[in-house]
C-alpha positions as CSV (number, residue, x, y, z in Angstrom):
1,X,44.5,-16.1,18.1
2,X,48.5,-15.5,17.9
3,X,47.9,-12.2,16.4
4,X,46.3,-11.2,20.1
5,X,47.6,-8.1,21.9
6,X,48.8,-9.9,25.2
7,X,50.7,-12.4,22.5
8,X,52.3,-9.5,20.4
9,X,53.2,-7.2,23.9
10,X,54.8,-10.5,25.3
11,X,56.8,-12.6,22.6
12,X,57.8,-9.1,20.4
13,X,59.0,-6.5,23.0
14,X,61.2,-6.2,25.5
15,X,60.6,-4.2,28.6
16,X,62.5,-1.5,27.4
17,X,60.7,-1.2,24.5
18,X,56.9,-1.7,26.2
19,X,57.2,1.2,27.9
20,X,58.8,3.6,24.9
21,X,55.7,2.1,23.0
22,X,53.5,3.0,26.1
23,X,55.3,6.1,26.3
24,X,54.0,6.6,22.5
25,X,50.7,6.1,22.6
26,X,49.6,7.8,25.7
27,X,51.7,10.3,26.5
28,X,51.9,11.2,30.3
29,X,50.5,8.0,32.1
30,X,52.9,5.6,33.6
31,X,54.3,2.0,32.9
32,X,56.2,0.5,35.8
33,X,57.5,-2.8,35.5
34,X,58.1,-6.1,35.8
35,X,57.2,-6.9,32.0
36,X,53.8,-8.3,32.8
37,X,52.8,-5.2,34.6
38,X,53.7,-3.2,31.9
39,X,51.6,-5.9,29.5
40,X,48.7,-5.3,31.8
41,X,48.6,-1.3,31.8
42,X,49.3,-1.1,28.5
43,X,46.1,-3.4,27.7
44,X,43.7,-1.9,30.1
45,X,45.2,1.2,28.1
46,X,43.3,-0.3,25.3
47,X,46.4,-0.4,23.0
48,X,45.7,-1.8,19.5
49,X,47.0,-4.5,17.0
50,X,47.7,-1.3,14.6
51,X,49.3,0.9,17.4
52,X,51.6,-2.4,17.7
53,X,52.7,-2.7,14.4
54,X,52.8,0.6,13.8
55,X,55.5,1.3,16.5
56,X,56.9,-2.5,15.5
57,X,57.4,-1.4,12.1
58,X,58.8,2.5,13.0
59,X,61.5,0.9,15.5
60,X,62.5,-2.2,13.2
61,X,66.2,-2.4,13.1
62,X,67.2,-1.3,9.9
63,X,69.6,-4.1,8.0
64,X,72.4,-3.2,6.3
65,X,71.0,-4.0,2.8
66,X,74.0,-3.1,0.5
67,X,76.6,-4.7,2.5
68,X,74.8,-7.9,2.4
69,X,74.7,-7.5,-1.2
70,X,77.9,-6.0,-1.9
71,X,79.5,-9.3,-0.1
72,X,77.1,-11.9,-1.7
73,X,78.1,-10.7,-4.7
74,X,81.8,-10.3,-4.4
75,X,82.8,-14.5,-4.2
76,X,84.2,-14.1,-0.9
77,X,82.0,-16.5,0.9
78,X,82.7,-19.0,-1.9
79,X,83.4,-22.5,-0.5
80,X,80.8,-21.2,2.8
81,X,79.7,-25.0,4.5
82,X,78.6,-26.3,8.1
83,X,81.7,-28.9,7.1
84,X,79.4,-31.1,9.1
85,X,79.5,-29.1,12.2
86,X,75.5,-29.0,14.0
87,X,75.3,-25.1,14.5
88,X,73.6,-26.5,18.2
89,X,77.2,-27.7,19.7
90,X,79.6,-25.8,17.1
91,X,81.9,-25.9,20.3
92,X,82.4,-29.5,19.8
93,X,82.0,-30.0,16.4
94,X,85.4,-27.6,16.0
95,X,86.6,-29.5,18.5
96,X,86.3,-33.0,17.0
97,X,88.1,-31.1,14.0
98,X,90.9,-30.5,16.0
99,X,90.9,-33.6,17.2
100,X,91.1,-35.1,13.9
101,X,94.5,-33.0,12.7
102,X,95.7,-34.6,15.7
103,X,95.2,-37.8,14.6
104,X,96.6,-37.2,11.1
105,X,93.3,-37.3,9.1
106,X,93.9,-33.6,8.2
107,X,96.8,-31.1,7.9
108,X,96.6,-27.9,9.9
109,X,95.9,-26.2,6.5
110,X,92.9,-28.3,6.2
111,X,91.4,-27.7,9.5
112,X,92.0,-24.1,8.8
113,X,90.5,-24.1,5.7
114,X,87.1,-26.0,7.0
115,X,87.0,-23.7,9.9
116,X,87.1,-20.6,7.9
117,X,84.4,-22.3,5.6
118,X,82.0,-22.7,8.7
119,X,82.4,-18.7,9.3
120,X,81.6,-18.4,6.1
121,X,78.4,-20.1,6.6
122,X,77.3,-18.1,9.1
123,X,77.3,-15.1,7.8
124,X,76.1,-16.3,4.4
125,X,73.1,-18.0,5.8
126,X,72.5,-14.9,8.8
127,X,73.1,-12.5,5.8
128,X,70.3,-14.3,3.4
129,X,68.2,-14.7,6.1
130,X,68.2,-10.8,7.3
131,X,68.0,-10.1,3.5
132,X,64.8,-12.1,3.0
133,X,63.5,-10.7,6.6
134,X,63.8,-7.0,4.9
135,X,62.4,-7.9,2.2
136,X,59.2,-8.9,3.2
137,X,58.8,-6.5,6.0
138,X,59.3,-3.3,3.8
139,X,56.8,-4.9,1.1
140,X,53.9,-6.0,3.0
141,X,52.2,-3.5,5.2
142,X,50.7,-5.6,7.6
143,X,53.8,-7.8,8.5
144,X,54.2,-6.9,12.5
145,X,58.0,-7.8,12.8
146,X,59.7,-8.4,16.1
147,X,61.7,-5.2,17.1
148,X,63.6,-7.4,19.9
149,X,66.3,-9.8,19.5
150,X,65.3,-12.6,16.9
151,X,65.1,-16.0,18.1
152,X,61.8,-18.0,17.2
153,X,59.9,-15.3,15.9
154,X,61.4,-12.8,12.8
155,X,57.6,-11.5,12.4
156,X,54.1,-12.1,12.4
157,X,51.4,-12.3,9.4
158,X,48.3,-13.6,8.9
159,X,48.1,-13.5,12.3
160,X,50.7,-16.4,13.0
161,X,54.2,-15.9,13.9
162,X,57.2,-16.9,11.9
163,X,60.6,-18.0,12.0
164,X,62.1,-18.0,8.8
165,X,64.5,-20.2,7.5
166,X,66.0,-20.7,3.8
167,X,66.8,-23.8,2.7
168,X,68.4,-25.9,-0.8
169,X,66.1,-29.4,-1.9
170,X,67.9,-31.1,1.3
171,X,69.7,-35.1,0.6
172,X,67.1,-37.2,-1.2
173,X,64.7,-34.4,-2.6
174,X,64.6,-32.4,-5.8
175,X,63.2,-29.3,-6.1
176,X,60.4,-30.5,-8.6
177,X,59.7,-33.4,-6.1
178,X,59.5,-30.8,-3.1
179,X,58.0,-28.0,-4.8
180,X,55.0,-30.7,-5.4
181,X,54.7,-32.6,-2.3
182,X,55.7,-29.6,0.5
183,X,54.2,-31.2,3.4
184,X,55.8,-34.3,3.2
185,X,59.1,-31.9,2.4
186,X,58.6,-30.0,5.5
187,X,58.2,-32.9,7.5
188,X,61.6,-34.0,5.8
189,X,63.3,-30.9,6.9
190,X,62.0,-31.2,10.5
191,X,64.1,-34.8,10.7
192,X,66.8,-34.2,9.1
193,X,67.3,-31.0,10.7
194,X,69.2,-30.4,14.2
195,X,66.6,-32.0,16.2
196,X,68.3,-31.1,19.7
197,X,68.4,-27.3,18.8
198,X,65.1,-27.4,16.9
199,X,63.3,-29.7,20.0
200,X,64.8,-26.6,22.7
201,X,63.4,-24.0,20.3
202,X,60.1,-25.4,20.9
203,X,60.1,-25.9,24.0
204,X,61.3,-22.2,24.8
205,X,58.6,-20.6,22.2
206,X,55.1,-19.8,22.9
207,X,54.2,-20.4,19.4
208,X,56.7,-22.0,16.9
209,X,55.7,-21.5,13.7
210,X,58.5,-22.1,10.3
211,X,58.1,-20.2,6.9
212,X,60.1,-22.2,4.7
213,X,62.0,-20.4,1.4
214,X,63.3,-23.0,-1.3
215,X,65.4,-22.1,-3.4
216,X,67.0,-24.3,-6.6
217,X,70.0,-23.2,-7.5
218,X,72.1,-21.5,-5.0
219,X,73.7,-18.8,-7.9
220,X,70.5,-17.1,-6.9
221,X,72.3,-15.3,-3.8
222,X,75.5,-14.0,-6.5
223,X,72.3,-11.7,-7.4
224,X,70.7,-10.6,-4.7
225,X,68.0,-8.1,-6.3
226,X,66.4,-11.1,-8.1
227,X,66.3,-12.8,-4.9
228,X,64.4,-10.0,-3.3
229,X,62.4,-10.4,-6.3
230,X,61.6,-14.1,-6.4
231,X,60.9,-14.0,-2.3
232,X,58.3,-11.2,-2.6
233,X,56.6,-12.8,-5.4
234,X,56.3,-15.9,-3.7
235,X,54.9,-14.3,-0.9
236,X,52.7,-11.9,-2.3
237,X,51.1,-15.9,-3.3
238,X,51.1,-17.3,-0.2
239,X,49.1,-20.6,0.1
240,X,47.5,-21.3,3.5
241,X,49.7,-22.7,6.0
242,X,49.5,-26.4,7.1
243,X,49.5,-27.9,10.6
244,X,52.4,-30.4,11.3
245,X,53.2,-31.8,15.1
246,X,56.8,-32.3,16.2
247,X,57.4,-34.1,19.3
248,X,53.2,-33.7,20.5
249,X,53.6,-29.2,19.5
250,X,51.3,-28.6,16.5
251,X,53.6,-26.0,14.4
252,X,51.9,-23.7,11.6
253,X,54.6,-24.0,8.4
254,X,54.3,-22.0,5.2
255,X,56.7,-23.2,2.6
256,X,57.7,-20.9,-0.3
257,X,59.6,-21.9,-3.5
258,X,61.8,-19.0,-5.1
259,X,61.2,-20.5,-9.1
């Protein structure tokens, strides 16, 4: 079961924070490292999956709510796009954009203008994403979220872990179409996605799980409290999630539609 303790001490602490949660819950006994020794004392301990998401939840970073919103909200991350950079090798994508002034097929107002585009992406989708995160965490109780730096895992429910991503009907798909058929969606997303970056994720995580939010019409994020809204009513009506393999790793995906 995901949802074990020797799966939540590994995968959703850090050192660091293993023995401040140790520290915690039994006051006076002692933690000494590496990380798996700490693991091991604090589970012949007998800590407990509600000590851990206690302490998760008490020590979850706290995001900076309204000046996500504030900025949504404002227009200034109008005209936000990848510009067809792959966030894996962004590096060489700006590169090849550079490469491309030289070569006449832009001006230098151009390239300018696309790079400043792709840093408005990323904080558009980073800011969506830690918006969505919040949401979900302060409105469900039993949501363990990861108090260490978030790769593959944002949080864990249901007793499977996470990784949330938010995602438009993607080239060939409406949201009618996905919203009925959202295995055969997911699976879409998983190919057209960035396969090398998506492939190393895997890899790297003990479990590698995707909760999928649609959403139809991007004017959505220009109000973010109806967002916040949509998200937590979608999830407070969370179907099961389905089984999908990628590359020979069965993956747990929940997909959510905002409408």
């Amino acid at each position: 079961m995901p949802q074990s303790i020797d799966f939540c001490l590994k995968v959703l602490f850090n050192a660091e924070q293993l023995i401040a949660l140790g520290n915690k819950e039994f006051p006076g006994k002692r933690f000494p490292g590496p990380k798996k020794n700490i693991i091991e004392s604090l589970k012949n301990e007998g800590i407990t999956v509600e000590q851990i998401r206690n302490f998760c939840r008490d020590n979850n970073p706290p995001t900076n709510t309204d000046l996500i919103k504030t900025v949504l909200r404002s227009g200034k991350l109008n005209g936000h796009s990848w510009e067809k950079a792959m966030p894996s090798n962004l590096h060489l994508s700006i590169q090849n954009l550079v490469r491309a002034c030289f070569a006449g097929e832009m001006n230098i107002d151009n390239y300018l203008e696309k790079g400043n585009n792709i840093i408005k992406h990323e904080f558009f989708i980073t800011a969506i994403h830690d918006l969505m995160v919040q949401a979900i965490v302060d409105n469900f109780d039993d949501i363990i979220p990861s108090i260490t730096s978030r790769g593959t895992i944002d949080f864990v429910s249901d007793a499977n872990p996470y990784d949330l991503k938010i995602t438009p009907p993607i080239k060939g798909w409406t949201y009618g179409r996905a919203k009925a058929t959202p295995i055969d969606f997911a699976k879409s997303l998983y190919e057209g996605a960035d396969t090398e970056r998506i492939r190393k994720s895997a890899e790297d995580a003990e479990e590698f799980n995707r909760l999928y939010v649609v959403y139809d019409d991007a004017v959505i994020w220009t109000n973010p409290e109806v967002a916040e809204t949509k998200v937590i009513e979608a999830f407070s009506r969370r179907p099961a999630p389905f089984t999908l393999d990628i590359d020979g790793k069965q993956i747990k995906v929940l997909v959510l539609f905002l409408n």
